[in-house]
C-alpha positions, 0 to 999 in steps of 0.5 A: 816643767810639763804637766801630765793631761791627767793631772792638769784635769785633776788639778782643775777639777779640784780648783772648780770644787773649790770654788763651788765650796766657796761660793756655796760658804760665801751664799750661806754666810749671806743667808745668815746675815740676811737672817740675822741683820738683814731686815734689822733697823737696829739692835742694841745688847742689853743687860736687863731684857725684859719680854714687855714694852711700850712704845708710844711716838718716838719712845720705847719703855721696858721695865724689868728687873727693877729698872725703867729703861726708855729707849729711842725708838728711831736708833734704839739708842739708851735715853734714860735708865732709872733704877726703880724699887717698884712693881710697875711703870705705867705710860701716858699718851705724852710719854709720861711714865708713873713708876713706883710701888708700896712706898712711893710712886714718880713721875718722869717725862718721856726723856726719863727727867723725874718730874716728882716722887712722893712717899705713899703708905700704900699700893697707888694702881695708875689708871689714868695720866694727861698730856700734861702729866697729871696722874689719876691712881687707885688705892684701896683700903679696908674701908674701900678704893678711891681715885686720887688725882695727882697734878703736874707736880705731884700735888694731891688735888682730890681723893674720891671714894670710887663706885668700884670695890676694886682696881677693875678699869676698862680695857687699854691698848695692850693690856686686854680683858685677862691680862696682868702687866708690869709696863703698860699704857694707860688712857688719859682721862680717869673711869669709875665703873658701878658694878651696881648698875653695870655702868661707867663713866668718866671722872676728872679730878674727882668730879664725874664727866658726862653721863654713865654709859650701860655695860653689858657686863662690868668689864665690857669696856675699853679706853683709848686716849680720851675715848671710852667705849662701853658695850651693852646686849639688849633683845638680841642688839648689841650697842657700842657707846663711846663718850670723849672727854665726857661729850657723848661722840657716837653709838653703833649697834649690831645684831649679836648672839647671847655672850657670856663672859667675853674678852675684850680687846682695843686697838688705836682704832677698833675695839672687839668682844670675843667669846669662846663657844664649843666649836668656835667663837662669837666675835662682836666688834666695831671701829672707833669711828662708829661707822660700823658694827658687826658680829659674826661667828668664827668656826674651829671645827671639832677639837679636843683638849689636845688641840692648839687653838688661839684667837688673837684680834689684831687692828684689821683682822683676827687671827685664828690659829689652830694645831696645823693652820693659821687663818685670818678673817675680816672684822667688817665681814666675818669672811675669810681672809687668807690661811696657811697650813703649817708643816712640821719643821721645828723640833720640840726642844727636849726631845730634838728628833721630834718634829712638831709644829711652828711656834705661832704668836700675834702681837699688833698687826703682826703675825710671827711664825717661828721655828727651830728646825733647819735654816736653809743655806745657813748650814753652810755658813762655817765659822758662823754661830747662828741663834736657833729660831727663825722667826717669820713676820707675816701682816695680819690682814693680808697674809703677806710675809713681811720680814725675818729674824734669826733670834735666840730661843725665848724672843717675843715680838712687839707689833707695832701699828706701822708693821714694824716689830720690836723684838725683845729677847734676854739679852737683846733688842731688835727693831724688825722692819719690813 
């Protein structure tokens, strides 16, 4: 049978549009994948979220909700999961997880064993735990705090009153000046601060190591490992003395303005103090080799109230954000490394229609731009549910877009020192590598 011409070009017109829909559904389903897995390691559902983590090696540790999970870092596969009737869980350079809370406190090695439990008539505040697993813990009394030294069995070896009336303990990797965590990494030697001389120092079983080390102030010092650093201000000079296991292992100093109360921030290899001024903020800080001091100011420009205004350190820079920018800046220069004007692209959640800026979070090195507002291509995905927020990794130092991830609203990032990024959402945990 014939076909008319008319109806042979409307029959391949109509062929022609359904192939473009269903090349233009096909690219939207790629978009949303890529979105979704495309720059995924690995995901794992989960039936506790939880919006803290600490990863040390090989391992992840959240612990949320009653529960200590250990997850391996390379699969995110479940090593252990321990329920835990606590309020804390604290880890050591070797994995080692103290857990516990009013009525008892354990010990379990990185593969979630429990290595021992004791029953304590108080809160035991971990501030300290060896490779080998020995544990350093505060307690405090009417009568004042001591240190108590656990050994790797759980054997009380010492209990010595401290210099400090309180729990205060230098700075750690992620656990800064004015922050308060349920899971957290601790250093592996033990500090006792003396609040009358604003100075600190080592401590090992009850028994001092070294000499004290000036502070300028009583929380202006970090830990890392066996490393303790302290800062102290004097004539204009600030001057970064670091003790390891006692032995005195470098100084460092630098001209620097008069602080007042200034944050303190350490990473695996550098340490900051920044304080905030009317229109920016003073920044002193060196690496944890001793090579070089440096301060240098960093400017806001006027603001108000209203304004968004955040500085987050990170390993190699600091990370300046305002209302519509992002910035980045050298910690060896003070110079400007890179910064990105923001658009109005996502939309406030209670009110859809209005345009406001994208949500801007720094964990590690990582920067995480995330936003709500359209996905291009991914419109064009039917059949598809896609999360609501896209998130958009950028490397802190260089400004560089590294990965992205489509993730339900409430998912918080976990930088890690290589770039990747440990996504931890309610019901969900992603590992995002570039």
């Amino acid at each position: 049978m014939a076909v008319a011409p008319g109806t042979k070009k409307a029959l391949i017109a109509v062929g022609a549009l359904a192939g473009v829909g269903a090349l233009l559904v096909g690219l939207g389903h790629w978009r949303a994948h890529e979105l979704v897995a495309g720059d995924v390691a690995w995901h794992a559902e989960v039936e506790h979220g939880s919006d803290e983590a600490v990863v040390v090696r090989d391992r992840v540790y959240t612990y949320d909700d009653d529960r200590l999970t250990i997850r391996d870092l390379r699969s995110g596969k479940v090593v252990a999961e321990e329920p835990l009737d606590g309020i804390w869980a604290h880890v050591g350079d070797g994995g080692h997880v103290a857990a516990g809370g009013i009525e008892q406190i354990a010990m379990y090695d990185r593969d979630g064993d429990q290595a021992w439990q004791r029953a304590v008539d108080d809160n035991y505040q971990p501030i300290a735990i060896s490779a080998d697993g020995e544990l350093d813990a505060v307690v405090c009394t009417e009568k004042g705090c001591s240190t108590v030294h656990f050994d790797a069995s759980g054997r009380e070896t010492s209990r010595t009153p401290r210099l400090s009336p309180d729990l205060a303990t230098p700075a750690f990797i992620g656990y800064g000046t004015f922050e308060e965590r349920s899971v957290r990494r601790v250093p592996t030697i033990a500090t006792d601060i003396d609040p009358a001389t604003h100075t600190v120092r080592q401590v090992r079983d009850g028994k001092p190591l070294g000499s004290p080390i000036q502070l300028l102030d009583d929380h202006t010092a970090a830990q890392v490992g066996d490393l303790l650093v302290g800062v102290s201000r004097q004539n204009g000079t600030c001057t970064f003395t670091a003790t390891r296991a006692g032995i005195r292992a470098w100084t460092t100093s630098t001209p620097c303005s008069d602080l007042g109360y200034p944050a303190v921030d350490v990473f695996a290899d550098r340490i900051y103090l920044n304080d905030p001024t009317d229109d920016g903020y003073e920044i002193v800080t060196t690496d944890l080799d001793g090579r070089q001091a440096n301060s240098f100011k960093i400017r806001t420009g006027p603001t108000d109230e209203t304004d968004r205004i955040q500085l987050s350190p990170t390993p190699d820079a600091v990370v300046l954000t305002l209302t519509d920018q992002v910035s980045a800046y050298s910690p060896t220069t003070g110079e400007r490394l890179w910064t990105e004007k923001l658009d109005r692209t996502s939309h406030d959640v209670l009110e859809k229609s209005t345009k406001i800026y994208p949500g801007i979070l720094v964990s590690g090195p990582v920067v995480d731009r995330y936003a709500n507002g359209p996905q291009p291509l991914t419109e064009l995905a039917v059949g598809r549910d896609m999360p609501a927020y896209r998130h958009t990794f950028v490397d802190a130092a260089s400004g560089d877009e590294t990965a992205q991830l489509a993730a339900p609203y409430g998912s918080l990032p976990y930088g890690l020192d290589d770039g990747r990024v440990l996504m931890l959402g309610d019901d969900d945990i992603w590992l995002v590598s570039p």
